[in-house]
ROPATOR-280765 format. One record per atom (N, C-alpha, C): x, y, z; residue in one letter. Coordinates in pm, whole numbers, plus 50000, padded with zeros to 5 digits. Layout:
N
XYZa/...
END
This chain:
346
751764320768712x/751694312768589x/751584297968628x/750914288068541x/750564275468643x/751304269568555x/751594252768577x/752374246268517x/751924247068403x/750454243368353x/750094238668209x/750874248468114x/750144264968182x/750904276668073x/752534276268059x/753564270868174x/755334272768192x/755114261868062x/754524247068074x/754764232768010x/754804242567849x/753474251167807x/753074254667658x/754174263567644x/754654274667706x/755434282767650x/756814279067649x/757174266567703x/758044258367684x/758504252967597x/757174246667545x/756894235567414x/757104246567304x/756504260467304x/756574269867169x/758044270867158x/758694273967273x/759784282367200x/761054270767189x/760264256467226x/761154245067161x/760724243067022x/760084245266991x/759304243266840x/760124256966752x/760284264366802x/760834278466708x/762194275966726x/762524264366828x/764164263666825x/764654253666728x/763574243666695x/763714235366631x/764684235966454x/763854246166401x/764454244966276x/766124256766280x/766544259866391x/767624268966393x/769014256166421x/768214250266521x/768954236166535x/769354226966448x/768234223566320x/768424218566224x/769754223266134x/769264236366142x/770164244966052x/771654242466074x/771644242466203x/773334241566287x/773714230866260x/772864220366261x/773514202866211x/773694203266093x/773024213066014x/773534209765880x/774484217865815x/775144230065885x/776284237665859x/777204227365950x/776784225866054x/778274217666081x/778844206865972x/777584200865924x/777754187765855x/778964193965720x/777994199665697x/779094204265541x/780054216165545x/780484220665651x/781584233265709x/783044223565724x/783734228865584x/784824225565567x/784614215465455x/783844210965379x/783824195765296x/784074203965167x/784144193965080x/783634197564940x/782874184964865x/781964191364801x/781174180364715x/781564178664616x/781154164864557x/781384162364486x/779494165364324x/780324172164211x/779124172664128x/779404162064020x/778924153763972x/778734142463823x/778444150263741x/778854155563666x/778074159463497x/778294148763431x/776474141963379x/776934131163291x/776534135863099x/778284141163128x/778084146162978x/779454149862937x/780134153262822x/781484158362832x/781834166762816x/783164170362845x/783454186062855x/783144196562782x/782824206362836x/782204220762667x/781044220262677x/780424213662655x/778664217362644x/777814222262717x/776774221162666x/776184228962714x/775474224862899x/775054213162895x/775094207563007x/776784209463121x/777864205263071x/779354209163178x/779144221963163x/778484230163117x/779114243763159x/778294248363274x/776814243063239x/775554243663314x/776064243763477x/776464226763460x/776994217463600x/777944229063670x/778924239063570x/780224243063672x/779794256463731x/778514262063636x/778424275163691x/777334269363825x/776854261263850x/776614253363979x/777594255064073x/778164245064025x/779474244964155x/780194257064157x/779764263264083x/780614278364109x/779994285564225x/778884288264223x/777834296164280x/776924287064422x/776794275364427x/776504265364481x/776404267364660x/778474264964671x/778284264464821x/777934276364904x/777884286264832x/777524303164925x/775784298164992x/775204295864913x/773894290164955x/773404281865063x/774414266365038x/774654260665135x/775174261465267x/774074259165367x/774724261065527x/775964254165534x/777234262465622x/778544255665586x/779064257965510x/778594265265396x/779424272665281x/780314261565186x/780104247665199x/780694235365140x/781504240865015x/782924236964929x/783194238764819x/783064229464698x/783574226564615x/782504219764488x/783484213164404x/784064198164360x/784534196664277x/783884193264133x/783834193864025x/783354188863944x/783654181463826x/783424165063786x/783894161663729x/782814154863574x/783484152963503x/782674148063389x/782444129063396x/781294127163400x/781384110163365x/780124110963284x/781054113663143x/780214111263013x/780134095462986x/778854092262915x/778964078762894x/776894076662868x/776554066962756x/775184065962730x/774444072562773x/774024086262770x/773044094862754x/772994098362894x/773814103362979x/773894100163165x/773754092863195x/773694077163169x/773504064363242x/774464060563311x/775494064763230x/776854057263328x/776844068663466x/776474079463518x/776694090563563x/775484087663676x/774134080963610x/773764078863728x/773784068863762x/774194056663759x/774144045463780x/775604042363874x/776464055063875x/777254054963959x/776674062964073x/775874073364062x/775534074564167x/774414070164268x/773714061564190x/773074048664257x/773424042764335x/774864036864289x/775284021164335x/776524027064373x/777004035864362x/778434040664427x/778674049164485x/777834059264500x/778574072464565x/777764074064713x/778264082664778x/777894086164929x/776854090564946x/776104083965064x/774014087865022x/774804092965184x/775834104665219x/775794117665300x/775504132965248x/774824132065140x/774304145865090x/775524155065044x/776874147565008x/778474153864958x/778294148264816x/777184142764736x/777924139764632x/776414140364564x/775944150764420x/775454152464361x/775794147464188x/774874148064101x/775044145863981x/773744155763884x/774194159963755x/773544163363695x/773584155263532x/772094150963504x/772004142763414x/770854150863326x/771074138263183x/770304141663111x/768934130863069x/767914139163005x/766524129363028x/766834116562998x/767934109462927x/768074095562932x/768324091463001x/768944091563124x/769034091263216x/767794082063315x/766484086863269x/765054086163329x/765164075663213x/764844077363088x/763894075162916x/764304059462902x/765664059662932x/766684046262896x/765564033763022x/765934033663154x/765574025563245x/763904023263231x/763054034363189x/761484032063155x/761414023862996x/762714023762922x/761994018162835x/763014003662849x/764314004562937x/764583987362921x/765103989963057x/764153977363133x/764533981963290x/766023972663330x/766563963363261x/767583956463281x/768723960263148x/770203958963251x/771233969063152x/771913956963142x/773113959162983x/773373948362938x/773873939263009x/773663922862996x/774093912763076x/773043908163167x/771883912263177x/770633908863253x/770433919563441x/772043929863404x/772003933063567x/770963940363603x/770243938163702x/769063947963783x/769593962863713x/768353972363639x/768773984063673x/768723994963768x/769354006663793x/768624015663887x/767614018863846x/766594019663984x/765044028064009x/765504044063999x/764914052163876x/764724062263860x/763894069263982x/762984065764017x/761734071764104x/762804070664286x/763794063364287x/764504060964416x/765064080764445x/765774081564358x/766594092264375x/766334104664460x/767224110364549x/766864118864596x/766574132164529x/765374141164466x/766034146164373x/765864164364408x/766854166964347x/767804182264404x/766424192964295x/766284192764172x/765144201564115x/766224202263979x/765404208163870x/765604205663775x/766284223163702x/767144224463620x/767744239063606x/767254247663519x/766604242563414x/765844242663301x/765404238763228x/763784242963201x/762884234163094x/763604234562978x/763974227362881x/764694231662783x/763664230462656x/764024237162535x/763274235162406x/764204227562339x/763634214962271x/764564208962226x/764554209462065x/765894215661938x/765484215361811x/766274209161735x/766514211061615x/767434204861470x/767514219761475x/769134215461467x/769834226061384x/770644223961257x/770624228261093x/771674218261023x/772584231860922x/773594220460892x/773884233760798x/773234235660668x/773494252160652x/772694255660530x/772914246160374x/774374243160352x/775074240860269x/774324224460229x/774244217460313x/773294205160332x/772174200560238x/771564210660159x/770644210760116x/768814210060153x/769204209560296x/767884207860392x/767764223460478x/766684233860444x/766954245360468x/765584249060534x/764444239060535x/763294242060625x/763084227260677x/762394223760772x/761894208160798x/761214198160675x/760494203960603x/759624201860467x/760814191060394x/761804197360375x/762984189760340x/763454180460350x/763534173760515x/763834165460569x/763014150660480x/761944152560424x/760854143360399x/761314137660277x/761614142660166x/762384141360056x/764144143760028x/764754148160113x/766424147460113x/766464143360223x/767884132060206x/768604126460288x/769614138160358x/769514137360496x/770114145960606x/770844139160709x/772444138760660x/773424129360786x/773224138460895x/773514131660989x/773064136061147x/773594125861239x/774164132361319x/775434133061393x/774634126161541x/774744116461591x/774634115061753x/775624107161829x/775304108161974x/776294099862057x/776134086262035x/774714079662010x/774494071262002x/773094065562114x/772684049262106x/771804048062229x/772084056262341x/770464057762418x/770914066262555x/770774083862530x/771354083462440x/771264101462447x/769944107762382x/769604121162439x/768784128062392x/768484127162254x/769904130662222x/770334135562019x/769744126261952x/770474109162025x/770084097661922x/768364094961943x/767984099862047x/766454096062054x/765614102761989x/765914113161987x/765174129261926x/765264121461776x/766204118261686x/766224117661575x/766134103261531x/765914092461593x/765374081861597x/764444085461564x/763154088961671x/761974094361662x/761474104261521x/762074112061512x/761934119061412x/761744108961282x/762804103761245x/763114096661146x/761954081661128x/761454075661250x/760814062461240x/759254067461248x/758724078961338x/757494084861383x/757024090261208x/758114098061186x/757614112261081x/757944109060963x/759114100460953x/759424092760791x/760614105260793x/761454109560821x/762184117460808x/763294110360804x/764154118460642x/765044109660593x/766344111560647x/766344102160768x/767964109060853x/768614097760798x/769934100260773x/770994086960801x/772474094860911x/771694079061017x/772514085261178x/773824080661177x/774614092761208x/776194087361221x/776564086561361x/776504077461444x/776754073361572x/778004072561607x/778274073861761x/779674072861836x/780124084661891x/779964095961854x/780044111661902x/780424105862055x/781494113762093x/781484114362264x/780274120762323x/779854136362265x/778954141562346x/778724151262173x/777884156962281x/776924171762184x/778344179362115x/779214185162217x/780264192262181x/780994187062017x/781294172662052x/781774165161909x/781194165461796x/779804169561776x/778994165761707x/778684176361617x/779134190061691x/779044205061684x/780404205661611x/781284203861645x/782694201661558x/782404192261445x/781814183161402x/781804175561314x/780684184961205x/779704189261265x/779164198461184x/779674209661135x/780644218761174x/781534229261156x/782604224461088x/782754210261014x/783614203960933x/783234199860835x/781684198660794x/780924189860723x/781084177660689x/781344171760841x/780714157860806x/779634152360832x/778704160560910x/777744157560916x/776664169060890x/775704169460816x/774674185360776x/773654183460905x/773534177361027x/772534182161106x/772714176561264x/772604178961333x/771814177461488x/770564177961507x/769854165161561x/768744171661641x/768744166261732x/767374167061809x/767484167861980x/768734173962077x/769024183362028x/769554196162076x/769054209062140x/769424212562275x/769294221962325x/769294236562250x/768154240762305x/768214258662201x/769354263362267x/769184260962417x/770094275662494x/771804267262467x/771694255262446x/773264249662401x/773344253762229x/772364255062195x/772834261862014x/773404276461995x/772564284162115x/773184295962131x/774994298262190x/774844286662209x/776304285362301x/777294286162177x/777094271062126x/777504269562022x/777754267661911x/776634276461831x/776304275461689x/776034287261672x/776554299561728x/776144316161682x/775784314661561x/774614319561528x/773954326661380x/773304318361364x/772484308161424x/771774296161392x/769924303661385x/770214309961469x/768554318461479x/768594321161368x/769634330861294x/769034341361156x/769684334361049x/770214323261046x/770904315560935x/772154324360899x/772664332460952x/773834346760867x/775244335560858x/775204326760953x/776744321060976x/776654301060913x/775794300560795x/775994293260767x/775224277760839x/774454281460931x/773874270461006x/772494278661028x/771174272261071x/769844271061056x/768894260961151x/768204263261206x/767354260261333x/766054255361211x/765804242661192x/764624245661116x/763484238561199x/763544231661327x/762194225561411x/762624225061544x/761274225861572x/761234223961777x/761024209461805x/761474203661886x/760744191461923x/759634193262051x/758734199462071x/757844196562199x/756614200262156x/756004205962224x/754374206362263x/754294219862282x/755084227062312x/754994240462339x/756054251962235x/755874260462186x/757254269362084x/758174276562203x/759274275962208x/759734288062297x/759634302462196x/759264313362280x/758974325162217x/760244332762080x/761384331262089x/762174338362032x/762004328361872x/761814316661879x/761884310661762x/760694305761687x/758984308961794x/757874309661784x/758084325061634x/758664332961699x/758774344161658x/759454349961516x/760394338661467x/760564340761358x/759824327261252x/758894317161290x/758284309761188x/759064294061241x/759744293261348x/760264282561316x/759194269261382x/758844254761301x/757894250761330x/757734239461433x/756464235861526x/756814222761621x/756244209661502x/757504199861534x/757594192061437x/755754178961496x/755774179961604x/754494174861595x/753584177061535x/753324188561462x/752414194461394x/752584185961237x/753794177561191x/753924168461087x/753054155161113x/752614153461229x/752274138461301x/751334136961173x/751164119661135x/750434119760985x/749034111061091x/748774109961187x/747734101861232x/747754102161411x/746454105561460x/746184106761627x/746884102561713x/747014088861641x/747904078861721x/749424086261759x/749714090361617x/751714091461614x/751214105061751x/750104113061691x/751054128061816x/751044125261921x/749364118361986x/749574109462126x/751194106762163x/752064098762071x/753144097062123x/753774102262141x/753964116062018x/755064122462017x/754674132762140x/753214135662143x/753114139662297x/753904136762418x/753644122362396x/754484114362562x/755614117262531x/756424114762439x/757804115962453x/758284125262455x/757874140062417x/758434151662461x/758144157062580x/757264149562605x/756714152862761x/757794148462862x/758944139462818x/759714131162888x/760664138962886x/761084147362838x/762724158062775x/762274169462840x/761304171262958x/761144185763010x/762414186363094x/762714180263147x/764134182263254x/765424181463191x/765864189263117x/767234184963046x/768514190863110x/767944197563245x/769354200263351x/768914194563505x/768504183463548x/767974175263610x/769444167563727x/768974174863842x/769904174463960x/769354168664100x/770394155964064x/769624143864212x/770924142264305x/770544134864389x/771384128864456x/771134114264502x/772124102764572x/771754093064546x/770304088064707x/769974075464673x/768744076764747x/768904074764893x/768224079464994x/768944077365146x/769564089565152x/769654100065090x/770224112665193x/769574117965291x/770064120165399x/769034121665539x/768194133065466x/767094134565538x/766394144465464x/766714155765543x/767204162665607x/767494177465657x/768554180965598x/769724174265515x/770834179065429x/769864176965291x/769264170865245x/768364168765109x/767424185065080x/766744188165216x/765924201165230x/767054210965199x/767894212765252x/769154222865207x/769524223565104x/769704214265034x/770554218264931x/769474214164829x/768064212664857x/766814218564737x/766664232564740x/767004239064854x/766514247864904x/767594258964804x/769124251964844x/770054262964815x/770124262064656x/769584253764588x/769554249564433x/769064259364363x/767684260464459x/766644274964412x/766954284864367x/767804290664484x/768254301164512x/769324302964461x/770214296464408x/771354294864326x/771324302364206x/770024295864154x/769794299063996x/768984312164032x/768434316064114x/767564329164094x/768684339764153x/769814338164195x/771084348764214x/771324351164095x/771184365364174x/771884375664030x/773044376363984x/774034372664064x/775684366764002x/775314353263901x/774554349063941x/774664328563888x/773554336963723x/772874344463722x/772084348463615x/772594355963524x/773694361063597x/774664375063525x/775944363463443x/776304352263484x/777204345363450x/776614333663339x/774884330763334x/774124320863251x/774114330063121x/773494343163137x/773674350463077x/774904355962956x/776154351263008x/777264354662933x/777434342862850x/777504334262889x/777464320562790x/775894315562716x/774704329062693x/774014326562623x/772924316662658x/773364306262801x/771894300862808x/770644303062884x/769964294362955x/768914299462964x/768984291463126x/768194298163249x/768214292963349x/766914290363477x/765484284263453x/764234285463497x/763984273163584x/764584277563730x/764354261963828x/762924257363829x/763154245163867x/761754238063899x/762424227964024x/761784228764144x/761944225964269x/762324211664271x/762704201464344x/763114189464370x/761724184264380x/760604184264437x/759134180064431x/758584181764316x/758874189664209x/758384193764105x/758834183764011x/760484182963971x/761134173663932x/760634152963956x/760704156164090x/759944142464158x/758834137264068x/758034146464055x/756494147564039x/756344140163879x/757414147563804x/757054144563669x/758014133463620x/759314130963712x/759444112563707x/758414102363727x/757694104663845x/756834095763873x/755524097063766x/754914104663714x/754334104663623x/754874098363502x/756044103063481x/756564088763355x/757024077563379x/757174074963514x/757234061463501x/755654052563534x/754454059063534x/752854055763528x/752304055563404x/752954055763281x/753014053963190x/752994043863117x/751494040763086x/750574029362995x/751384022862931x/751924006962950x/753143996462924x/752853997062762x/751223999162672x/751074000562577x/752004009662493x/752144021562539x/752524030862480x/754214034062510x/754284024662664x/755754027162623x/756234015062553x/755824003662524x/756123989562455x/756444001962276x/755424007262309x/755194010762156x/756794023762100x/757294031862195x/758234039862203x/759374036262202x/759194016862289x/760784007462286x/760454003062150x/759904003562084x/760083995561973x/760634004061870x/760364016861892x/760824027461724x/761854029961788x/762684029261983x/764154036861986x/764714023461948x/764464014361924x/765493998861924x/765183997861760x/
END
C-alpha cells in the first residue's frame, strides 16, 4: 500500500469519525445540566402547555439526556420573553424560549421599544423550528347576539385582549380597522387563559386571534355551538379542514377592495408560527444542530403525540431553517405596506 492510499484511507475514516466526535462534545456538554425553557405567555394556555409537554419529552432526544425547567415570562405579546433572551440569557445552547408571532410582528412594525432603546434583531436568533402552523379564529358567545361573522358588521361585539403586542389584540385590531368590524376592545387580560374566563363570565361576548387547537383546549363545544360558545371565522389564507367542513368562513374573503386582501394576505402570512422556538444568537452551532434536530423528533414521538393529543391540540414541526426562512421573508417586507399595517395596529 503506498503512502498516498495509507494518507486517503486515513483521511476517510477521519471524516466518518468526525460527526461521532461531534456527538460526544455535545453529550458531554449537556450530560447532567438542565435547561432552561421561556414560555412567553401565562400559565394554562394553550401555548404553557405546548412549552411543558416540550420540556417534558425534550431531553430524551437530546445527546446527554439534559433535564428541563420551565418557566412563564408573560408580558406584551412574547416581547418581554424574547428580549430577555436576547440581551440576557446564556448563548451556551442551556437556555431556550418559546414565543408568540408578536414576538417577530411588534419589532417589524416599531423597531425601537419604549424610551428610544435599540430593539432586538428578530432575524439574529438562533432558531430551534416552529411546533405548529396554527389556524387562527373568533370564537364568541352565543348569548352575545353575534352568531355568524355577517354580524360582526352591524352589532357591537366586546372582545377581550391582552392588549398591544399580542396576537388577540392584533387579530382584532385588524379585523375591526381593515373590515369595519364592530369590536369594542377590552384590554389588559394577562394572557389568552384570562380572557377565556372572562368570556365564561360574560364580560366579554368574543375572542379573536385565537388558536383553534387552544379553543379546543379551552372552549369545548365551540365547533358545534352545543355549550353555549361558537367559532364563527378563520383568520388566514388557507381553512383548516375540520372547520372548512362545517361552513365556517375565511374572513379575508370580507376584504371590500384588492388593496385591503393584499394586506390581510401579509399579515396572516406573519401568524404562521404561533409555537415558534429559538434560542439566543451565538449558540455554537454543533449544540444549535442538536437540539433542531432533537425538536423534530420530539414532536414526531409517539409519547409527545399521544400526550398533544389528550389536551386536544394540534402538533406539525417545521424545521429551524424553515422557521428562519419565513422570518427573513417578513422582515423583506415592502416599508410601504408595512408603514401601512403600523398605522391600523397603532
Amino acid at each position: 500500500m503506498t503512502f498516498r492510499t495509507i494518507a486517503a484511507v486515513a483521511a476517510l475514516f477521519a471524516a466518518l469519525a468526525a460527526p461521532a466526535r461531534a456527538q460526544d462534545a455535545v453529550a458531554d456538554f449537556y450530560k447532567d445540566k438542565r435547561m432552561t425553557l421561556l414560555v412567553g405567555a401565562s400559565a394554562g394556555g394553550g401555548v404553557d402547555l405546548f412549552g411543558r409537554l416540550i420540556g417534558k419529552h425534550m431531553g430524551r432526544h437530546i445527546p446527554g439526556n439534559p433535564g428541563f425547567n420551565v418557566t412563564n415570562v408573560p408580558g406584551a405579546g412574547s416581547l418581554t420573553a424574547a428580549l430577555n433572551l436576547y440581551s440576557l440569557a446564556a448563548k451556551d445552547g442551556t437556555v431556550m424560549a418559546e414565543v408568540l408571532p408578536g414576538a417577530f410582528t411588534q419589532p417589524l412594525m416599531q423597531p425601537t421599544l419604549a424610551g428610544g432603546r435599540a430593539a432586538y434583531d428578530p432575524t439574529k436568533f438562533s432558531f430551534v423550528g416552529n411546533g405548529n402552523a396554527e389556524t387562527i379564529i373568533c370564537v364568541v358567545r352565543i348569548d352575545s347576539g353575534v352568531t355568524k361573522f355577517e354580524d360582526v358588521f352591524t352589532k357591537e361585539l366586546v372582545v377581550g385582549t391582552p392588549g398591544g403586542g399580542s396576537t388577540v389584540h392584533e387579530h382584532s385590531v385588524v379585523l375591526k380597522e381593515v373590515l369595519g368590524a364592530k369590536f369594542k376592545l377590552v384590554t389588559g387580560y394577562p394572557g389568552t387563559r384570562e380572557i377565556v374566563m372572562a368570556l365564561e363570565r360574560g364580560e366579554v361576548g368574543g375572542i379573536c386571534g385565537f388558536s383553534y387547537a387552544t379553543t379546543k383546549q379551552q372552549v369545548p363545544g365551540a365547533l358545534d355551538g352545543s355549550k353555549g360558545f361558537k367559532i364563527i371565522v378563520q383568520n388566514g389564507t388557507e381553512s383548516h379542514p375540520e372547520l372548512k367542513a362545517i361552513g365556517v368562513p375565511l374572513s379575508i374573503g370580507y376584504a371590500k377592495s384588492e388593496s385591503d386582501r393584499k394586506l390581510l394576505e401579509l399579515y396572516y402570512s406573519l401568524g404562521r408560527f404561533s409555537r415558534a422556538f429559538m434560542m439566543p444568537p451565538g449558540v455554537p452551532a454543533d449544540r444549535l444542530k442538536a437540539i433542531q434536530k432533537a425538536f423534530v423528533e420530539t414532536i414526531k414521538d409517539k409519547d409527545f403525540q399521544e400526550d398533544i393529543e389528550k389536551i386536544q391540540a394540534e402538533a406539525n414541526p417545521q424545521t429551524g431553517d424553515e422557521l428562519k426562512a419565513m422570518i427573513d421573508t417578513m422582515f423583506a417586507t415592502p416599508p410601504d405596506m408595512v408603514e401601512r399595517i403600523n398605522k391600523i395596529l397603532q
